[in-house]
C-alpha positions in Angstrom: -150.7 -34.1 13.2 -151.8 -37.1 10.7 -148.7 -38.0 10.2 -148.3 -38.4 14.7 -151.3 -40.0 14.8 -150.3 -42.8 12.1 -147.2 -43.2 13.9 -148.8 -43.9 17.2 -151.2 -46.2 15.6 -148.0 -48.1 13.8 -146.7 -48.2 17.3 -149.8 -49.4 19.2 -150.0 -52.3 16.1 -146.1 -53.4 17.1 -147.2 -53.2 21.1 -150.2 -55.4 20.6 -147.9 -57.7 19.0 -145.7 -58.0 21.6 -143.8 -55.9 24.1 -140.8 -54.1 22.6 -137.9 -51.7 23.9 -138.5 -48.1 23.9 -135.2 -48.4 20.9 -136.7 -51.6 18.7 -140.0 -49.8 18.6 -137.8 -46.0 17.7 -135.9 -48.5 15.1 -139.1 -49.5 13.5 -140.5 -46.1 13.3 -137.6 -45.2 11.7 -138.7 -47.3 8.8 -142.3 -45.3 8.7 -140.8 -41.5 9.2 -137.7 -39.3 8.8 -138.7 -36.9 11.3 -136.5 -37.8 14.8 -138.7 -35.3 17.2 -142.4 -36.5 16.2 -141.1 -40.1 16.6 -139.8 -39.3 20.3 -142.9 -37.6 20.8 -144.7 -40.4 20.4 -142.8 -42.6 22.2 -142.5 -40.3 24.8 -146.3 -40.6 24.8 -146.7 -44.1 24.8 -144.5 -44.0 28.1 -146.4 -41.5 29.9 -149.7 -43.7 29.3 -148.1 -47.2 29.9 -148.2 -48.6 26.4 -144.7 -49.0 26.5 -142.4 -50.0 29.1 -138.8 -51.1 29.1 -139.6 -53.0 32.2 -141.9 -54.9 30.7 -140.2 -55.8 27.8 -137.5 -56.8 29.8 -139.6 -59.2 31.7 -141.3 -60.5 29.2 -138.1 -61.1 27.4 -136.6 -62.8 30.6 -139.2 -65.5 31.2 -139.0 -66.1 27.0 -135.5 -66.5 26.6 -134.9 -68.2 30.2 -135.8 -71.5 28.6 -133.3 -71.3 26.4 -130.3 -69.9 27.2 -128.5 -68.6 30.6 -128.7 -64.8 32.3 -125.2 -64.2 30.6 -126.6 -64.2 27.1 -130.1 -63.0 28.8 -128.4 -59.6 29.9 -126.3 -59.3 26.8 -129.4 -59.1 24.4 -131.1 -56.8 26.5 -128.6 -54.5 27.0 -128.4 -54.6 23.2 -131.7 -53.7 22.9 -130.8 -50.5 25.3 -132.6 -52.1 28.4 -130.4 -50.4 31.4 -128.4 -52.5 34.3 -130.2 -51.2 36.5 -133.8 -52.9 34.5 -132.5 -55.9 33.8 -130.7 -56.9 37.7 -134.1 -55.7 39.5 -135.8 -58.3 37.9 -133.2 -61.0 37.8 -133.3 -60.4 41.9 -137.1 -60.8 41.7 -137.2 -63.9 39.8 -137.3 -67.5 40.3 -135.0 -68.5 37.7 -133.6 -72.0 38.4 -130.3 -71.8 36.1 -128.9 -74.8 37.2 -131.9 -77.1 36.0 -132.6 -74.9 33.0 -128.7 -76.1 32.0 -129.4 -79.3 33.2 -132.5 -79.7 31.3 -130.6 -78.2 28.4 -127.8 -80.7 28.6 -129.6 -83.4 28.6 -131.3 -82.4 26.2 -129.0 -82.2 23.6 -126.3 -84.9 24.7 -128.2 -88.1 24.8 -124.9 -90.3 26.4 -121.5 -89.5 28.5 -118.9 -87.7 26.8 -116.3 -90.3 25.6 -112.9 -88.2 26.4 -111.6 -85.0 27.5 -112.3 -83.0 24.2 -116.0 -83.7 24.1 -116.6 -83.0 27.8 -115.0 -80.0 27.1 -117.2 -79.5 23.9 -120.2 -80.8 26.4 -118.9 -77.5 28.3 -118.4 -74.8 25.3 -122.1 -75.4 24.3 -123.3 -74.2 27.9 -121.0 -71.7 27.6 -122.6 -70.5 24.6 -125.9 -70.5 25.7 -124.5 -68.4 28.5 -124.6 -69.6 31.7 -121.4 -68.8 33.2 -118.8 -71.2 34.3 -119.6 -72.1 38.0 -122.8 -73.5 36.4 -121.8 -75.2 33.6 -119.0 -77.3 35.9 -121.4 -78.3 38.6 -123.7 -78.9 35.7 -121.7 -81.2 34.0 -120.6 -82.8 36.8 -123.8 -83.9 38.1 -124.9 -84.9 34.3 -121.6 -87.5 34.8 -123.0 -88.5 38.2 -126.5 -89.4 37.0 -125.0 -91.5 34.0 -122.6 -93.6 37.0 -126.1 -94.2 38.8 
């Protein structure tokens, strides 16, 4: 029963921390104990009184990472942290996520003047990419970067 009790107080450090997914906080109580069912027992727990909440995290980790990088990449890290579909596209619907001007603001960011050919416009365009906004995005995006350098 110690041994539960320390868990849950490892876990309750972590969650005051920051929010975490129900499988980053199982993978760090994997470091603490070797016993599977007293670590689902206590995440279990933590569930049933609100401490932890894969919605949460995934909100939280929306509005972080929105900044920085597109809802591609977004939803590909979450769902690596085993946050479901279902999670992750309720509260992409309920957000106000402007990805245009986050890539924009990214953009312009980083590239300081026009790109000089073909190949850096397309380089201009692989860095979006990477940050993952998808392609409709990063073509009006880059368009309208052009356009404000012409004006």
């Amino acid at each position: 029963m110690s041994k539960t009790r320390s868990l849950k107080h490892i876990a309750l450090d972590l969650l005051a921390i920051r929010e975490h997914s129900s499988k980053e906080l199982y993978n760090k109580l994997t470091k603490h104990s070797d016993d599977h069912d007293e670590i689902m027992t206590v995440l279990e727990d933590l569930q049933n009184s609100k401490f932890l909440s894969n919605e949460r995290f995934a909100e939280s980790f929306i509005n972080s990472k929105s900044k920085k990088y597109g809802s591609m990449k977004i939803k590909y890290m979450l769902r690596e942290k085993a946050v479901s579909n279902d999670i992750i596209n309720d509260i992409y619907e309920g957000s106000d996520i402007d990805e245009y001007k986050t890539a924009f603001d990214i953009l312009c960011r980083k590239y300081k003047s026009l790109p000089k050919d073909y190949n850096e416009k397309a380089k201009y365009m692989r860095f979006l990419l990477g940050r993952g906004f998808n392609s409709d995005v990063v073509s009006s995006v880059l368009d309208k970067f052009i356009r404000n350098f012409d004006e």
